[in-house]
C-alpha positions as CSV (number, residue, x, y, z in Angstrom):
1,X,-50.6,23.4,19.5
2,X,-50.2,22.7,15.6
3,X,-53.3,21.7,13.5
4,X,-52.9,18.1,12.5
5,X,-54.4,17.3,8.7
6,X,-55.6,13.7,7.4
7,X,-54.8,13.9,3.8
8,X,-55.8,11.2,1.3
9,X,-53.4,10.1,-1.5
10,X,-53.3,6.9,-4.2
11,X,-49.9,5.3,-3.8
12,X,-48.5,6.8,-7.2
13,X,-49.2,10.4,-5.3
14,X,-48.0,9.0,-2.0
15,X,-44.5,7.5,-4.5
16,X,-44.3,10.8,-5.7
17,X,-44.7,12.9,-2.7
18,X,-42.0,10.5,-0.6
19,X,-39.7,10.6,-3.3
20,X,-39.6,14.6,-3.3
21,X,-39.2,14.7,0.4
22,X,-36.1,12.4,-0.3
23,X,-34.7,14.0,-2.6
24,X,-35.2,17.2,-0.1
25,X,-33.6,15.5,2.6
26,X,-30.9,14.0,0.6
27,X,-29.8,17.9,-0.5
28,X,-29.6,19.1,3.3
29,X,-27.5,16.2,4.1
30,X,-25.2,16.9,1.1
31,X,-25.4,20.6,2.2
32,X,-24.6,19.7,5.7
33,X,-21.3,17.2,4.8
34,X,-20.1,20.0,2.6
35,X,-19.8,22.8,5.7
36,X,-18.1,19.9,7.2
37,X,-15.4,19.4,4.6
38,X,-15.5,23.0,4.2
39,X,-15.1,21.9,-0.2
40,X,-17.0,19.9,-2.3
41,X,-16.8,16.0,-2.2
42,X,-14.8,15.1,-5.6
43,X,-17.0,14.3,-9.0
44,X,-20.2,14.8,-6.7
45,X,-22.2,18.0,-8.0
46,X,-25.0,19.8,-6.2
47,X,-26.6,23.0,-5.3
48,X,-25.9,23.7,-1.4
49,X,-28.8,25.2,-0.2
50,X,-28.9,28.6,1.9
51,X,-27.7,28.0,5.1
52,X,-25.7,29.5,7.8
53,X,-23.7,26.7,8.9
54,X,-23.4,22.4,9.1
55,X,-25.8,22.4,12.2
56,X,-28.8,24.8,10.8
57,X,-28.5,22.1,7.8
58,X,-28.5,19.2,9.7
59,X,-31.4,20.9,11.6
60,X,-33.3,20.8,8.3
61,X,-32.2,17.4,7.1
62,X,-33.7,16.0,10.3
63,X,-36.6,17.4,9.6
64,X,-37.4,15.8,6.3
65,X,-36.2,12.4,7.7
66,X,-38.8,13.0,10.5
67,X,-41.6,13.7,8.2
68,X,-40.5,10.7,5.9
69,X,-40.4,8.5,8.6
70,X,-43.8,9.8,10.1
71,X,-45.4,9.2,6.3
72,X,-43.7,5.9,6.1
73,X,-45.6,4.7,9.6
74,X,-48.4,5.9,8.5
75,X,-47.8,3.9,4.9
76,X,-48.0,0.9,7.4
77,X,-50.4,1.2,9.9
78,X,-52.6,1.1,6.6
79,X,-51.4,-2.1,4.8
């Protein structure tokens, strides 16, 4: 069983902490579309982060959207 923290953020903090997870998430996908091209999309310019293959990226990708989307529920339940 994982611990599970309540964490307490102003909305410029909670901006800024969404918007890092995107950009996160954003680099996996990239990361993941280049293993399957096997080249870099044209004029589009990135790091690809250390990974052994498309599906271990996707893996990771996933994960950011999941924690995204569990902050962005959260975001609501709130309003």
């Amino acid at each position: 069983m994982t611990k599970t923290y309540g964490l307490e953020l102003d909305a410029l903090d909670l901006g800024q902490l969404l918007d890092g997870l995107e950009s996160r998430a954003e680099s996996w996908e990239k990361t993941a579309e280049y293993f399957r091209a096997e080249e870099m999309p044209v004029g589009e310019y990135f790091i690809v982060e250390e990974c052994s293959d498309m599906y271990e990226a996707e893996g990771v990708a996933g994960h950011y959207r999941s924690i995204i989307s569990k902050i962005r529920s959260q975001m609501e339940e709130q309003r």
